[in-house]
N, C-alpha and C positions, 0 to 999 in steps of 0.2 A: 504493500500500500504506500499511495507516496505521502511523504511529510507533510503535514496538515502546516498550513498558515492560521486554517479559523477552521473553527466548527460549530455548526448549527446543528444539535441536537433534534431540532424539529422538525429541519428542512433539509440543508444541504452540506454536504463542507467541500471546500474548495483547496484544492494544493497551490504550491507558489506559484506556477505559471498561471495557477486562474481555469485553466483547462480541462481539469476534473470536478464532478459534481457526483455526488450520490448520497443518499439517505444515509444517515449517522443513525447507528444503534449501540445497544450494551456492546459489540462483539469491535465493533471502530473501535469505541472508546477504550477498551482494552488494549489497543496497537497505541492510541495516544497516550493515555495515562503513561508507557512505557515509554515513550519516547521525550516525554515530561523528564518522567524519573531520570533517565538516564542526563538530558540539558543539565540537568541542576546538581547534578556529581552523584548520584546512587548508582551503583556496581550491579545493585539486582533489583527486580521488581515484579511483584505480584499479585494476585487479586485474589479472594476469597470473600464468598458472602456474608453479611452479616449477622451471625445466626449463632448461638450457643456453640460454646466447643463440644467434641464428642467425648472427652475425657472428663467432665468436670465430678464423677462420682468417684473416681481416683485421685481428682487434687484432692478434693475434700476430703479423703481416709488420710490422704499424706498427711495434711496438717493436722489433721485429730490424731494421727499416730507419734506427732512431737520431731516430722522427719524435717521441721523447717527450723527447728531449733529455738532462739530467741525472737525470730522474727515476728511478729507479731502483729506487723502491718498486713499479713498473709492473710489472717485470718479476718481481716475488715474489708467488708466491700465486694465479698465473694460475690455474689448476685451478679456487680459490673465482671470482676475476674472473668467469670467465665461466660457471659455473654455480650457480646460489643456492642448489641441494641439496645442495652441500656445505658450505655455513655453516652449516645446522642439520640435525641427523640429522633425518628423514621428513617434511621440507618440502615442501609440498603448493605453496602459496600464498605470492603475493610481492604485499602491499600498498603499491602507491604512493601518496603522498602529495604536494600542493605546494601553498608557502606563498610568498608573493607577498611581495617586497624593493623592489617600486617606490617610490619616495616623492614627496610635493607638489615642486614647485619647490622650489628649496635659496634661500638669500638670496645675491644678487649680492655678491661680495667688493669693497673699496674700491678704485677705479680703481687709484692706484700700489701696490697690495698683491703683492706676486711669488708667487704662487700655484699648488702643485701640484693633479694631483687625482686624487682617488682613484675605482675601480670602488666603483658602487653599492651592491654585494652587501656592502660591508665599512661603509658609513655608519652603522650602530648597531652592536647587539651583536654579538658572535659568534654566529653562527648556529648552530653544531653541538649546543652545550645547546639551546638552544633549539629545536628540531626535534626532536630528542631526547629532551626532555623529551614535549614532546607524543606521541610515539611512545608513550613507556612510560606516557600518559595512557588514550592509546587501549586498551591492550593491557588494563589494568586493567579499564578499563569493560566490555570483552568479558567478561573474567574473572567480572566481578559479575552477568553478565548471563546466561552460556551456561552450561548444564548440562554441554555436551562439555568435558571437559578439552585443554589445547592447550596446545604450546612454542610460544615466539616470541622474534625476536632482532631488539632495532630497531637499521637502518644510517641513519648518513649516509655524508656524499663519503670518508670515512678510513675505510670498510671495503672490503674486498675484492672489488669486487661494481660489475661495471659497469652504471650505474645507466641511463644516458642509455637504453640498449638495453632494459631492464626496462622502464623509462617510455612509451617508444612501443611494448611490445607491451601494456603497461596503458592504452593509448589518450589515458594523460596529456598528448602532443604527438607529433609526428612530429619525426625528428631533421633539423635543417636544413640548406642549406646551409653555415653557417657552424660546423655540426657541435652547435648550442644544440639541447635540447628548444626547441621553437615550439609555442606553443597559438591557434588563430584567436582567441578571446575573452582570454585572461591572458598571450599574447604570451609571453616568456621571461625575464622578470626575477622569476623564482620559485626556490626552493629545491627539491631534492627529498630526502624521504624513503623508508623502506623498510621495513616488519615483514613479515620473513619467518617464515611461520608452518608449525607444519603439520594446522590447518584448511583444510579444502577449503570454497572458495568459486569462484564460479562466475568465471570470468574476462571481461574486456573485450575486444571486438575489439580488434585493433590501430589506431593512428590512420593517418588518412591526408594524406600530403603536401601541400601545399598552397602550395611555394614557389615554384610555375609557373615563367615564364622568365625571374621576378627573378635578378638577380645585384649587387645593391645592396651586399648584405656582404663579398661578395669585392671591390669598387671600390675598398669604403671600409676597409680593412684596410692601414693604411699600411707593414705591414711586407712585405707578399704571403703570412702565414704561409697562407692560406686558395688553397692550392694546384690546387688544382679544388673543382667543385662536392661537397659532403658532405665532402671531404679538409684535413686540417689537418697541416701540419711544424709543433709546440708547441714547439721549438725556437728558430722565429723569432716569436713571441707576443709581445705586450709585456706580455701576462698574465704568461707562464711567465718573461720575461727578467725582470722586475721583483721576482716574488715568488716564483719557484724556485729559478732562476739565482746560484748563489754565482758569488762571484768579479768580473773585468774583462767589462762587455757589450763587446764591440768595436763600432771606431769607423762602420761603415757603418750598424749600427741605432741605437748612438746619438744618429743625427740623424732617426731616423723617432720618437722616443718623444716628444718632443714634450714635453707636461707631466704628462706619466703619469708618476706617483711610486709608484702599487699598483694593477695592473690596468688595466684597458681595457674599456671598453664602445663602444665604436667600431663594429664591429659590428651589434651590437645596437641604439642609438642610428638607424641608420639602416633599421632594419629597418620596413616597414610593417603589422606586425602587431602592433611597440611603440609604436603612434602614441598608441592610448588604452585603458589599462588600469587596472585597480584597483590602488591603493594599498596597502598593506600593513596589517595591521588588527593587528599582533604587537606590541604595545608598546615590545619590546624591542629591535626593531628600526629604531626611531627612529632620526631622525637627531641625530647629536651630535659634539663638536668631537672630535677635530681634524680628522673629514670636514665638508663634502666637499672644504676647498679647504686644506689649511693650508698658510700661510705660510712660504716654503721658508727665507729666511734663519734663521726662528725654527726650523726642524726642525734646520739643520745644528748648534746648539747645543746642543741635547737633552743632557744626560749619561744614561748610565742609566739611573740613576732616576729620571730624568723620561720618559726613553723608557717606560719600568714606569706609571708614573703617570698618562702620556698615556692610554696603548692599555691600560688596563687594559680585559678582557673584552672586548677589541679581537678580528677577524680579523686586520689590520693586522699583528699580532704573529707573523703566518705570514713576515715577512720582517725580516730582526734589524736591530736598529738600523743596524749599520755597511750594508745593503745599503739602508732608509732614506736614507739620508744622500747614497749612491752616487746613488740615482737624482735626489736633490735639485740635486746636482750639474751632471747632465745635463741635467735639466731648465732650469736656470741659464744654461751655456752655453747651449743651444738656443733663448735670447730669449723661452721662451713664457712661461704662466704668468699673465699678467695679466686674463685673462676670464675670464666665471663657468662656472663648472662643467655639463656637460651635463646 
């Protein structure tokens, strides 16, 4: 189909020569919507109706079974959680979106340097504006574009709205073993977004599995949070223990976290569909200090306002200074820390 200039929902849309005409339906807008996504920098793009997940009677045992741990925000809002028609009144349409967090080789830290490390996803900016912003880029361009009028509300991970499940019925990834969106070609070092609208666009199959008789990510999960295959206690995370977990980690995972100070890609790192992916094309997501390795004796002195100063427009900043510091600790006793970063 050629690249739309305008579209009239009602009537007609026209390409840039002017020379094409034909009736715009859900199934057009679904070649636009992508072709949005892709203008405004998203790597991948999706469609899925707006309509109840099909798992929502397994989140709900997860979190009654204590498998989210301290979170707590899990448990509020489930209603929205698991259906996106209730985030916006007459939500047709649930656009996914993903934007890719891989980055080059990081540079090797100096041999005797003591060195934490952080998950990838946190290496540049904050990703929430950022995704965010693009969302309500996209949203615009429709706007300028489409005769139908339409509501729309962009999510990221802080809304209510379980996304991993929207994702793979938008064919963006199938959910993996280790419970990541996986995509064959973008693997799963990607963001995802959400505009729920309530334009009708035609949807995408769901994706399909493709984690065959691997069990790589459950091997290499040094805490065993990866309980069976697709099953996660987030409890025993060195994700969730590092940057959820207030308070004392006790002492039997304390010696599985190794030199994880924020996150874990552990996982993922072994997965062989993160072998060779693109890089992330978002500027903003560059890499910058204090990722990906910093220096653990320099973190324990941090006051404050260097903690502020550090992580400014940081993710990083999803976990406070004092639990910072916690993890630098551990990381100290536990002898690692001296090699470069994954």
């Amino acid at each position: 189909m050629p690249r739309l200039s305008s579209i009239r929902t009602t009537a007609v849309c026209i390409d840039a020569s002017g020379g094409y005409h034909a009736c715009v339906g859900p199934q057009q807008l679904n070649v636009y919507v992508k072709e949005v996504a892709e203008s405004v920098g998203f790597d991948a793009c999706g469609i899925a109706r707006a309509e109840p997940i099909g798992r929502a009677d397994y989140l709900r045992a997860w979190i009654n079974a204590g498998k989210a741990g301290s979170m707590e925000y899990l448990h509020r809002h489930f209603g929205k959680r698991s259906n996106p028609q209730l985030l916006l009144d007459g939500a047709k349409t649930v656009i996914v979106v993903a934007l890719m967090y891989e980055q080059p080789p990081p540079p090797i830290p100096p041999k005797k340097s003591t060195t934490g490390r952080i998950a990838k996803y946190a290496w540049g900016d904050d990703y929430h504006p950022i995704v965010k912003s693009k969302l309500h880029e996209m949203a615009d361009r429709m706007r300028a574009d489409l005769d139908e009028r339409f509501d729309s509300k962009a999510c990221v991970d802080t809304a209510p709205l379980v996304e991993r499940e929207v994702a793979a019925s938008a064919g963006i990834g199938w959910i993996a073993k280790n419970t990541l969106v996986l995509d064959a070609r973008l693997g799963s070092y990607f963001f995802l977004g959400e505009l729920v609208t309530t334009l009708e666009v035609a949807p995408d199959a769901p994706a399909v599995d493709h984690c065959g008789s691997c069990t790589a990510c459950l091997d290499a999960c040094p805490t065993e949070a990866l309980i069976a295959p697709y099953q996660m206690d987030a409890s025993r995370c060195i994700s969730y223990l590092t940057i959820e977990h207030r308070g004392d980690i006790s002492r039997p995972f304390q010696e599985k976290l190794g030199d994880w100070i924020f996150g874990c890609d552990e996982c993922q790192a072994v997965c062989p569909h993160n072998s060779s992916v693109p890089v992330t094309r978002a500027p903003g997501l560059a890499l910058r200090p204090p990722a990906p390795a910093p220096r653990l004796e320099e973190l324990l002195t941090w006051s404050v306002e260097e903690y502020r100063t550090q992580l400014k427009r940081s993710a990083i900043r999803r976990a406070t200074l004092d639990m910072l510091k916690r993890n630098a600790r551990i990381a100290l006793r536990s002898g690692a820390g001296s090699g470069p970063p994954s």
